[in-house]
C-alpha positions as a Markdown table, in Angstrom:
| # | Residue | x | y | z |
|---|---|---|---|---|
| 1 | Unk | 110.6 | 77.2 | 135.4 |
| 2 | Unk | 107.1 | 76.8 | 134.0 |
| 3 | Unk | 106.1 | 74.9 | 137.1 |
| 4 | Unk | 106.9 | 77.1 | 139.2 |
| 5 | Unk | 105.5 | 79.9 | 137.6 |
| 6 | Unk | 102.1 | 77.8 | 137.5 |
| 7 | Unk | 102.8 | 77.4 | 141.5 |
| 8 | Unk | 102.1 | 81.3 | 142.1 |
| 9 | Unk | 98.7 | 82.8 | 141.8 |
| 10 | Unk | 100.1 | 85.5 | 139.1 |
| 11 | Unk | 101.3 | 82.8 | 137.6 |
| 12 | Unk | 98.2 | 80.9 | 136.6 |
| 13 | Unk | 96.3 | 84.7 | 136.5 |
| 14 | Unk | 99.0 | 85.4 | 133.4 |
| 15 | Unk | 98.9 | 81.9 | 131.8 |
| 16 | Unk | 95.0 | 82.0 | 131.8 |
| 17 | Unk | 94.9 | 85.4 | 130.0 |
| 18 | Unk | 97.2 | 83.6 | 127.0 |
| 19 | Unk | 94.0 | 82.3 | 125.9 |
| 20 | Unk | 92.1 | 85.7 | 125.4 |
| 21 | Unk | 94.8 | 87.2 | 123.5 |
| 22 | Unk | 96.9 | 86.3 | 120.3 |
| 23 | Unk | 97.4 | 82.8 | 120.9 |
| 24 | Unk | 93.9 | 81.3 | 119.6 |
| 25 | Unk | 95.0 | 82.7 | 116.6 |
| 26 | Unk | 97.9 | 81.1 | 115.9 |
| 27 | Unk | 96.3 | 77.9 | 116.9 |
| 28 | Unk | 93.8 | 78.4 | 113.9 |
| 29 | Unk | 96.2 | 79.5 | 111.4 |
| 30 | Unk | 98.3 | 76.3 | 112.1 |
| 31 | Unk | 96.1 | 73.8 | 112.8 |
| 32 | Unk | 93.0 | 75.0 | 111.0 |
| 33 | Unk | 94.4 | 76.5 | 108.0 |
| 34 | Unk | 97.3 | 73.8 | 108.1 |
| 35 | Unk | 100.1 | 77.2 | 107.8 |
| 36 | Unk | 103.4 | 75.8 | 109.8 |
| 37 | Unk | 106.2 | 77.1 | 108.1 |
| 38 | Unk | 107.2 | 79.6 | 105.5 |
| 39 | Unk | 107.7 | 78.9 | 102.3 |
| 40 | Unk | 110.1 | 81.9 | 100.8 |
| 41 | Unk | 112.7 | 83.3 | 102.0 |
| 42 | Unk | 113.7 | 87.0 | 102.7 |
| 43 | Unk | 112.2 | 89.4 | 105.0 |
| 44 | Unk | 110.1 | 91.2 | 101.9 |
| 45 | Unk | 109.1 | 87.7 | 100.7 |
| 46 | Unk | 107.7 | 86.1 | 104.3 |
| 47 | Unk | 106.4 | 89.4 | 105.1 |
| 48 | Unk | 104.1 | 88.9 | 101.8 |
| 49 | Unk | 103.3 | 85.7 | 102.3 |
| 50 | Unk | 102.1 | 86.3 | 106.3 |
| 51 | Unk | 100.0 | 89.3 | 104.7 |
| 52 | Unk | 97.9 | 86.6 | 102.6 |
| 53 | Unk | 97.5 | 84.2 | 105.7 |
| 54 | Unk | 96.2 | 87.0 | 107.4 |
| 55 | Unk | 94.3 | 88.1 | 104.9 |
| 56 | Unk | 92.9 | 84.2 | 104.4 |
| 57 | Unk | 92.1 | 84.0 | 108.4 |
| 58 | Unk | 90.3 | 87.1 | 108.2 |
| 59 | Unk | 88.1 | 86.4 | 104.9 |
| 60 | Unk | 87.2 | 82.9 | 106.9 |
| 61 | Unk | 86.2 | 84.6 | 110.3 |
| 62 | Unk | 84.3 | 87.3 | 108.4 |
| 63 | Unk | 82.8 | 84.3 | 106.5 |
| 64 | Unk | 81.8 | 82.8 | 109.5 |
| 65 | Unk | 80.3 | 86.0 | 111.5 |
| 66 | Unk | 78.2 | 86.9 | 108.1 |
| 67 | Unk | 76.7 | 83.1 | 108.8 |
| 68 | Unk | 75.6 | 84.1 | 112.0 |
């Protein structure tokens, strides 16, 4: 299905705006930061441990920007 989607000229329009959206971010929280899997479970409990990867991810890109 993919290659045919990537056929059509929406197609590759759509897949080339994945890289200006969320996507980069996940890439850095997973391969950067090393964050794959969750390690509590329950709905309260992930939801408090994706607020400190957030958190983390935005402490290291305001890091980063203040270096600039």
């Amino acid at each position: 299905m993919m290659k045919w989607r990537l056929k059509t000229k929406e197609g590759r329009e759509f897949y080339a705006r994945r890289k200006s959206t969320v996507e980069p971010f996940f890439g850095i929280i997973k391969h950067m930061m090393g964050f794959r899997q969750f390690l509590f479970r329950g709905l309260e409990k992930i939801n408090g441990e994706w607020n400190l990867v957030q958190c983390a991810y935005n402490l290291k890109r305001m890091h980063v920007l203040a270096g600039e």
